[in-house]
C-alpha positions in Angstrom: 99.4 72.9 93.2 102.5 73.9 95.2 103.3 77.1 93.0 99.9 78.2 93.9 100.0 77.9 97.6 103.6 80.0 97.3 101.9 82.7 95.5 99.0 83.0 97.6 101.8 83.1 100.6 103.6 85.7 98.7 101.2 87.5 98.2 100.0 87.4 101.4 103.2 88.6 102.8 103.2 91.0 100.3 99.9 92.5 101.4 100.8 92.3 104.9 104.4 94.7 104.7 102.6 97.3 102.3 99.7 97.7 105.2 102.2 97.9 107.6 104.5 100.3 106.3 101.0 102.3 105.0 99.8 102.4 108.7 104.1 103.4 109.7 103.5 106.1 107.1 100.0 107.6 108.1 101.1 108.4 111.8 105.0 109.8 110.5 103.1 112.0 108.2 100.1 112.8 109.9 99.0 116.4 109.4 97.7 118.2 112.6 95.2 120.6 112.2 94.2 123.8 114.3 90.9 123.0 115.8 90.5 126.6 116.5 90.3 127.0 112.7 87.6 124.0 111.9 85.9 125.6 114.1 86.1 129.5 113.0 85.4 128.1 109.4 82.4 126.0 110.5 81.1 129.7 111.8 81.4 131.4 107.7 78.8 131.1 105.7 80.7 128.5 103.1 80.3 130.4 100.3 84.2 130.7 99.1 83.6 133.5 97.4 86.9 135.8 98.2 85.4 138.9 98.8 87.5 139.0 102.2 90.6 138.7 99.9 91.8 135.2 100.9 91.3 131.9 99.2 87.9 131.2 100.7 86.7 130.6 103.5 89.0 128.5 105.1 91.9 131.2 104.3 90.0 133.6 105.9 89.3 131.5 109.0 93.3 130.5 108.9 94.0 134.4 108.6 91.5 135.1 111.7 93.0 132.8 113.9 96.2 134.6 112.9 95.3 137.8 113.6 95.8 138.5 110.2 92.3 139.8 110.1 89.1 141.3 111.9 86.6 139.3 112.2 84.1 141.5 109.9 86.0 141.0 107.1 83.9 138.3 105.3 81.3 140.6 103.7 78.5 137.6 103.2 79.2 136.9 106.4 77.8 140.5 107.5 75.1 140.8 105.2 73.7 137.3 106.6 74.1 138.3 110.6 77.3 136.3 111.2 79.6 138.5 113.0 76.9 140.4 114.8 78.3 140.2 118.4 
């Protein structure tokens, strides 16, 4: 009966340090995103097509919050009224 009780504690313990160092891990590694580019991709139609010449569209949205590129580059996007100003 004893060896059972250790290896639930164990285990237990075990559990416990691999959370913890999970939850360590999560914030050291955390990736922080531009919000300014969630938000210009949010604005795309979705379609990923590449006609702009990125990767989809949240290359093209990463390249427009760059500057890399005008923002009637994304040709669905202009046949479907999007960058109408």
């Amino acid at each position: 009966m004893s060896i059972v009780i250790n290896a639930v504690i164990l285990l237990a313990i075990l559990g416990f340090s691999a959370g913890a160092f999970l939850a360590f891990a999560e914030k050291k590694f955390e990736v922080k995103e531009d919000v300014r580019v969630i938000f210009a991709e949010n604005l795309l139609p979705g379609i990923n097509c590449g006609a702009c010449g990125y990767p989809g569209c949240s290359g093209f949205a990463k390249g427009f919050v760059n500057g890399d590129v005008k923002a009637d580059g994304c040709l669905p996007g202009k046949r479907q009224g999007f960058q109408k100003n």
